[in-house]
C-alpha positions in Angstrom: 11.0 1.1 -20.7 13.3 -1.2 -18.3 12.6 -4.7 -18.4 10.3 -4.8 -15.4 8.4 -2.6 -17.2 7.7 -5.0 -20.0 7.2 -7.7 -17.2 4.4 -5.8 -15.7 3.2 -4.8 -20.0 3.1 -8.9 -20.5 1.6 -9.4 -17.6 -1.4 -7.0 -18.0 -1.5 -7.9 -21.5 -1.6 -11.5 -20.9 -4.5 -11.1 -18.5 -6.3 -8.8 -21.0 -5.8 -11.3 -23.4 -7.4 -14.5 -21.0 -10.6 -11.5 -20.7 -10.9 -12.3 -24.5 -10.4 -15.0 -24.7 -12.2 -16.9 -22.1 -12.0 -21.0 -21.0 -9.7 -23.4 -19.7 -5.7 -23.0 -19.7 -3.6 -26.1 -19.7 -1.3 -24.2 -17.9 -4.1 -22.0 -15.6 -2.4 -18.5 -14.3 0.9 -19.4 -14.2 1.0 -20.3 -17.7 -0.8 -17.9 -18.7 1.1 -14.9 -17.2 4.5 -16.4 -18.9 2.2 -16.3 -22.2 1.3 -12.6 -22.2 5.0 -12.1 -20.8 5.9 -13.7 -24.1 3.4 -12.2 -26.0 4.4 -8.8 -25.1 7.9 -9.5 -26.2 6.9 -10.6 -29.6 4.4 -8.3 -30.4 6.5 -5.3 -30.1 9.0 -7.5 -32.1 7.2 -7.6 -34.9 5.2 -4.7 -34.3 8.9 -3.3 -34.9 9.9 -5.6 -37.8 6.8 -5.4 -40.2 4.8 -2.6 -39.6 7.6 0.2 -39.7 6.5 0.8 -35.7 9.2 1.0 -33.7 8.8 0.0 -29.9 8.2 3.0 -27.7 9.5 4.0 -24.4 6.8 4.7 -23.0 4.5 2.5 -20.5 1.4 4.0 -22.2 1.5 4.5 -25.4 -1.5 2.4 -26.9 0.2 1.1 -29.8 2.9 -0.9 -27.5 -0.3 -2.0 -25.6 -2.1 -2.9 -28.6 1.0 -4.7 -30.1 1.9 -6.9 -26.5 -1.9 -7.9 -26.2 -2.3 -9.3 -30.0 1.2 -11.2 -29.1 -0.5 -12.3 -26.4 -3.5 -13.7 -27.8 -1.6 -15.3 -30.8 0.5 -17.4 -28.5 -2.5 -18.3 -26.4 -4.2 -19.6 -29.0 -1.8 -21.3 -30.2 -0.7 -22.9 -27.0 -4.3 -24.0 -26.2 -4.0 -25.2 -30.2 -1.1 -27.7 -29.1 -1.7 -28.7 -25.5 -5.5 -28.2 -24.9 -7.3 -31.0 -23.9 -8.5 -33.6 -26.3 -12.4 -34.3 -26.5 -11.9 -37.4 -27.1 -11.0 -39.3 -23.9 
């Protein structure tokens, strides 16, 4: 998979992931898009790393899917974990 492939994976993923996970972004789409762009990139990491899962080649193969979309919701939780807005104002 090229890298615009894994642009267009983090990008699907990171909306899959904001489905979810519903609310209010600090960082709204934008953000959010770089997030699941991230995400993607560090799921298959460790998806590759520490479960013996090497990353496929191909677009659809549901473990690569599975792996960018969990990256994705780990980092959106814990970006709305650090810069989410405070209750208390």
């Amino acid at each position: 998979m090229s890298l615009i492939g894994w642009l267009v994976l983090g990008l699907l993923a990171g909306v899959v992931a904001k489905i979810l996970l519903p609310g209010r972004d600090p960082g709204g789409l934008v953000g959010t898009t770089l997030i699941g762009i991230a995400g993607a990139f560090i799921g298959g990491w460790m998806s590759s790393r520490w479960l013996d899962r090497p990353i496929s080649n191909d677009f659809y193969d549901a473990a690569t899917w599975a792996a960018a979309i969990a990256g994705a919701l780990v980092l959106l939780i814990v970006y709305r974990i650090l810069f989410g807005h405070s209750r208390s104002r």
